[in-house]
N, C-alpha and C positions, 0 to 999 in steps of 0.2 A: 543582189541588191546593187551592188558597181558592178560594173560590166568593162571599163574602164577607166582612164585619168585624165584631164590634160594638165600637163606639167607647164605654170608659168615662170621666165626665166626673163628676167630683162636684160635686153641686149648690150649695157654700158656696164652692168653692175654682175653681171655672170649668177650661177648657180649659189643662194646662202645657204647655211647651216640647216638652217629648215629643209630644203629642197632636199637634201640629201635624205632627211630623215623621211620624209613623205615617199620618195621613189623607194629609199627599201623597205616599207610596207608593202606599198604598190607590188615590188618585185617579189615579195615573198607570199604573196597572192595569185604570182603570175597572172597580171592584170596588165593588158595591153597599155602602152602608154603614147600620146600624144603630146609635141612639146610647140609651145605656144610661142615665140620669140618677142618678147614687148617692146615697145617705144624706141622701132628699129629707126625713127624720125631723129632721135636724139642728134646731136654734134658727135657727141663721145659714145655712140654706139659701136657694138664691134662685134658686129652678128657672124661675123667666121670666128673670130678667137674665141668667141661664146659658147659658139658651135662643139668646138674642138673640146673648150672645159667640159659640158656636159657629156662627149664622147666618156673623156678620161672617168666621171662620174659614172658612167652605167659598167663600164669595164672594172670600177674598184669594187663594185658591189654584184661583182659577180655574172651579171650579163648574161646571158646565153647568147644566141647568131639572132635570134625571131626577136628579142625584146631591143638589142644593139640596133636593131632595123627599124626605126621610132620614126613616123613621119614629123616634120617642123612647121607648126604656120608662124609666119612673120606678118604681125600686124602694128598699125599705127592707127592709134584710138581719135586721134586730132583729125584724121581723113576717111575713117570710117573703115577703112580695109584691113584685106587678110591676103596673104598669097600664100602658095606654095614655094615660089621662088623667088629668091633675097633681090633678083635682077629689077623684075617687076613691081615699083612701087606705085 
């Protein structure tokens, strides 16, 4: 029925309380995850230290190497876009 997830995280406000509980569902599914990085537009965004939380996040809930290896799109909904890389806005 899921096949996968994408995990939305906003780029100022990091991973909440919910996030957590939704990835370890997710992971105890072993359900491939994809993480969406939002509103990298923001002043007070801060899509590496984001980054970094959601690392720490997949590593407390146990992670294996294949699920730690989560691709990221970073979008901004005000421009219409997605990237792969935080470079390219």
């Amino acid at each position: 029925m899921v096949d996968s997830i994408l995990l939305l995280v906003d780029a100022a406000e990091g991973p909440l309380p919910q996030t957590r509980y939704v990835l370890q569902k997710a992971m105890s599914h072993h359900l491939p995850v994809v993480v969406a990085s939002t509103r990298i537009d923001r002043s007070d965004a801060r899509a590496a230290e984001v980054l970094g939380r959601r690392l720490r996040l997949f590593m407390d809930l146990g992670a294996d190497a294949e699920q730690i290896d989560f691709p990221v799109v970073y979008t901004n909904a005000k421009t219409g876009t997605a990237t792969l890389n935080i470079e390219v806005r």
